[in-house]
N, C-alpha and C positions, 0 to 999 in steps of 0.2 A: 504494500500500500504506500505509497507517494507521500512524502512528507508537503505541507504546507506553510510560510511563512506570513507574519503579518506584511502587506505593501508599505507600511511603515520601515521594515529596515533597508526599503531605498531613500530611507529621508537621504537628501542632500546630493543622492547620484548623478541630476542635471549639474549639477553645481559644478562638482569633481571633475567629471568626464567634461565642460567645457573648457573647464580651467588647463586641464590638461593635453587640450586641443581635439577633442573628439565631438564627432555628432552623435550627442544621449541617445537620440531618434532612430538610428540606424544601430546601435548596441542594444537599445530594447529589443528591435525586430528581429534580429537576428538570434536574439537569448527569446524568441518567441513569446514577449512581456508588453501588452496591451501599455502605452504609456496612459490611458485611463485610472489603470491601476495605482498610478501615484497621485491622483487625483484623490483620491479616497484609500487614508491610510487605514482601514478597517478589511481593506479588501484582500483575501488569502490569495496569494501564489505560490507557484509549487516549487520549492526548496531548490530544488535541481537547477531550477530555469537561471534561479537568482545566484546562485555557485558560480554557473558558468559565464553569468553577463558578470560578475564582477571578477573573475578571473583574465578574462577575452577584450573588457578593458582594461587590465594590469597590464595585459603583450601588447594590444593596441597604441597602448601610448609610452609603453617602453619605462614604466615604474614599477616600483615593485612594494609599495606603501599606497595602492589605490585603497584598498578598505581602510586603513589608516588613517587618512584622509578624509573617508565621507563620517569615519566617526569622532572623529576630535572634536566637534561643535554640536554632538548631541546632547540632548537635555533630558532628563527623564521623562515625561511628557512624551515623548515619543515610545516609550513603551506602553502607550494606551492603557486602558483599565490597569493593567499589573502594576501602576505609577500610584493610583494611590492606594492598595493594598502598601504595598512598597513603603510610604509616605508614611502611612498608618500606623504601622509595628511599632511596637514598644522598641524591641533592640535590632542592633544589626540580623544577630541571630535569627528570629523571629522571623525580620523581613525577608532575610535569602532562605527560609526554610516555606517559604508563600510564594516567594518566586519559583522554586524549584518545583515544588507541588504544581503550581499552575502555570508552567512553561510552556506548555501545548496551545494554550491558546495565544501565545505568539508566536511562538518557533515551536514548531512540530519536528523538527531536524536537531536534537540535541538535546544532550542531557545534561547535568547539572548537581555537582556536589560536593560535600565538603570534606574535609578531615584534619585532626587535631593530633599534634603530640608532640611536648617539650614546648610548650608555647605559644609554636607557632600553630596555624589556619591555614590550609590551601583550599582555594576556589577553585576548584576544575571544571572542565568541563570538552566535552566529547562529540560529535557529528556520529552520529547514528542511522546515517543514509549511505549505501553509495550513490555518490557524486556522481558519480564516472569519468573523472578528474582532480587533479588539485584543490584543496581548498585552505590555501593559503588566506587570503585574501577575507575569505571569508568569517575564518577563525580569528585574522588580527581585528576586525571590526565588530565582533563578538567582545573580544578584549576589553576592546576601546571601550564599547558601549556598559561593561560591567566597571571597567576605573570610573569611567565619568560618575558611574552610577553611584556608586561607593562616595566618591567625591561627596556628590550633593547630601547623601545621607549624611557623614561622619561631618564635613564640613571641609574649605577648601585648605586646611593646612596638615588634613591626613594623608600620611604617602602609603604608600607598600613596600611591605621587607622587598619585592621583586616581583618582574613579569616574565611569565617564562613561555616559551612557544618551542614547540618540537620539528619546525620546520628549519634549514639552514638560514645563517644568517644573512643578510642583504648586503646586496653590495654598499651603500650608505646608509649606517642606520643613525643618522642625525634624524629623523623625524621619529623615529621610537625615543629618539633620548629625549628630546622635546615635548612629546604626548605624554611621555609616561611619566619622566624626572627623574626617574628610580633605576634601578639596576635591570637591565633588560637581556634575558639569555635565551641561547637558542641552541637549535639542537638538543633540548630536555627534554626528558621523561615525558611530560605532557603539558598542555595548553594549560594557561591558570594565570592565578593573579596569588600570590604570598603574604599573610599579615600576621600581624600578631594576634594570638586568640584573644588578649585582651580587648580588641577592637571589635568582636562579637558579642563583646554584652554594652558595649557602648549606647546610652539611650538616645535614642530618634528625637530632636525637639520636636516635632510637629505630631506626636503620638498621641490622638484621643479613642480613647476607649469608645466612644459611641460611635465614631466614623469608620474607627475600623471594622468596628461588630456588622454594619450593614456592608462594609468592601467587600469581606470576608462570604459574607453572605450571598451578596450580585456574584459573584467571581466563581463559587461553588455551585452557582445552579448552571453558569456559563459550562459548566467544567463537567456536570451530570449530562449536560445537551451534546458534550462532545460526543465525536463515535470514534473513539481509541477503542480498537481492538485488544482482546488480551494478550497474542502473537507483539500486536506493537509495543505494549504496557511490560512483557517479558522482555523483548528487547533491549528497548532502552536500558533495564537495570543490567542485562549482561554486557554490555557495553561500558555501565558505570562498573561491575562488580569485577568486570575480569582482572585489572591490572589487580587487586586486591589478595588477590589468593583465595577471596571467598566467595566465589561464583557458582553456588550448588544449588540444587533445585529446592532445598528446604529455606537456604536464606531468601534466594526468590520469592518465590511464597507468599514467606511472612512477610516481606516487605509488601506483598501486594495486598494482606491484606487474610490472606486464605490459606487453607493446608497446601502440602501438595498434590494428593489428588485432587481436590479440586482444581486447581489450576494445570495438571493434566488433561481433566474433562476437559476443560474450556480449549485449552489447546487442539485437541485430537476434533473438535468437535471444527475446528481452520482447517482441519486437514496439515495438523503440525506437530512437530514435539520440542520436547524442553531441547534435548543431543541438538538437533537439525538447526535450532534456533542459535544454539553456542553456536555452534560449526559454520553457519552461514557469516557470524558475525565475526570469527578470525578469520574466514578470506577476504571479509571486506577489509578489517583491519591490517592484515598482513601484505596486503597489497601496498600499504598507504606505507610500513614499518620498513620492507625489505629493500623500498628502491630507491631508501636513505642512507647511503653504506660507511655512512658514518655511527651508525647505528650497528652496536654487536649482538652476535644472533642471542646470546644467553640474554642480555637486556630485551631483546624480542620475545622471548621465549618465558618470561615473566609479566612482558604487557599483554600477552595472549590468554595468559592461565597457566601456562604449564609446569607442571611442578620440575622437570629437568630441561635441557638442552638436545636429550635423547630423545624423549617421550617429544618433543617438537619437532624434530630431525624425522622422526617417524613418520607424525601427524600431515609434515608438508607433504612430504614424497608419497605419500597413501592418497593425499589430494590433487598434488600437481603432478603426479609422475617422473619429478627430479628432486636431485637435492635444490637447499637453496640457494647456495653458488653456483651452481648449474645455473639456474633463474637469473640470480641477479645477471650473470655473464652476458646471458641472450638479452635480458634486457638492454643493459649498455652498450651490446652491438645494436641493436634494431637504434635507440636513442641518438647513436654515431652516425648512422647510415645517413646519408644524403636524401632529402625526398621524402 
């Protein structure tokens, strides 16, 4: 099932792509994107589309900080209803545990979470679709839109321990040192934003208890009206659960709510299982992990789930019919080839 995004996170895409010397007009049509649709930021479009239009003008105008760009001057307000849930919450905490719960009804292509220990916070966060391309571009303005966010909540003289991204680093990264301020790394483990846990119980000035009782409320019936599948709703958390080590079908489950037969029932019931749904989601994964070869197979073989390097080694060549140096090899020829 085709993920959807709000037409809200092309706020600012005419803007970019002039500035940058492009016709918006003809990058819409071509990422097959109604410029209607940014006419009315309520209006869903399908994840995919939006990947590739801001990927296709990252080559087109020869930068490599387009998403970067259209999100540096966003405002929270652009996250529609989720803004004042958001607003609402008593603490950090609170808020991003409202955001994460009700993501889908902005971005339906991502998932969203956290984790604590020694201090520090990590805000991760995961693309749960294949693209069927890079999503650079994508992910840095994901980022952006979560600093800004964070900004407005804590206040403008909060920074972050760091910002990390799992993609190579740019050939200039003055406009990351610039958006962010902070320490910005690449090639990591995963996408995220670094703080201190202390800045999760930090209190929201704008938190009243009656306003948020009724956000809470408009945002849960929005969110009962969705039709997220339970195939989708499994997903997502293997996606969140894998690098973790504790990606089993019990923890599933319980996070959703139910045992695990019944979340078996409901699956078999798609014509799916819990195996097929992991499995699906490290080729999507493993695609994205192997033809960064900066990246060592055992640190692969841990953001997959797999408890060794062997039990990985096995898992690929049972799927691709080579090793993974085999793979990466062919890749970087076909990548060299001319044409």
């Amino acid at each position: 099932m085709p993920s959807f995004l709000r037409s809200s996170s092309l706020t600012n895409f005419i803007e970019v792509a002039l500035a940058t010397g492009l016709d918006p007009y003809r990058q819409l049509r071509k990422a097959g994107i109604s410029y209607s649709a940014l006419m009315d930021p309520s209006i869903m479009v399908p994840a995919k589309s939006v990947m590739h239009l801001l990927e296709d003008s990252a080559h087109a105008a020869g930068i490599e900080d387009f998403g970067l760009r259209m999100g540096e001057t966003r405002q929270l307000e652009n996250l529609g209803p989720l803004a004042i849930a958001l607003r609402e919450e008593q603490t950090l905490r609170k808020a991003w545990q409202s955001l994460t719960r009700r993501l889908g009804l902005t971005n339906g292509s991502m998932v969203l979470r956290i984790e604590e220990a020694n201090g520090v916070a990590i805000f991760r966060q995961e693309v749960t679709d294949d693209m069927g391309g890079a999503v650079r571009q994508g992910t840095e303005l994901v980022t952006c839109v979560i600093f800004r966010t964070l900004k407005q909540l804590l206040g403008p003289a909060w920074t972050p321990l760091g910002v990390c991204f799992t993609h190579n680093a740019p050939v200039n990264p003055a406009k990351h040192r610039h958006v962010f301020g902070t320490s910005v790394r690449f090639n990591h483990e995963f996408d995220g934003i670094v703080l201190a846990t202390a800045d999760l119980d930090t209190t929201i000035q704008s938190y009243d208890p009656l306003i948020a009782r009724h956000a809470r409320e408009f945002l849960d019936a929005k969110l009962a009206q969705s039709d997220v599948t339970m195939p989708d709703k499994v997903r997502k958390l293997v996606f969140a659960l894998l690098p973790t080590g504790e990606c089993v079908a019990e923890k599933v489950a319980q996070q959703l709510g139910v045992d695990r037969k019944t979340m078996y029932r409901h699956l078999a019931h798609h014509d799916q299982s819990y195996s097929s749904i992991v499995d699906a989601v490290r080729v999507d994964l493993v695609n994205r992990y192997v033809e960064n070869r900066e990246r060592s197979l055992s640190e692969i073989a841990i953001l997959l789930g797999f408890s060794s390097l062997s039990a990985f080694s096995r898992w690929f060549s049972g799927r691709f019919g080579c090793s993974v140096s085999t793979w990466r090899r062919e890749k970087q020829r076909c990548l060299s080839e001319p044409g």
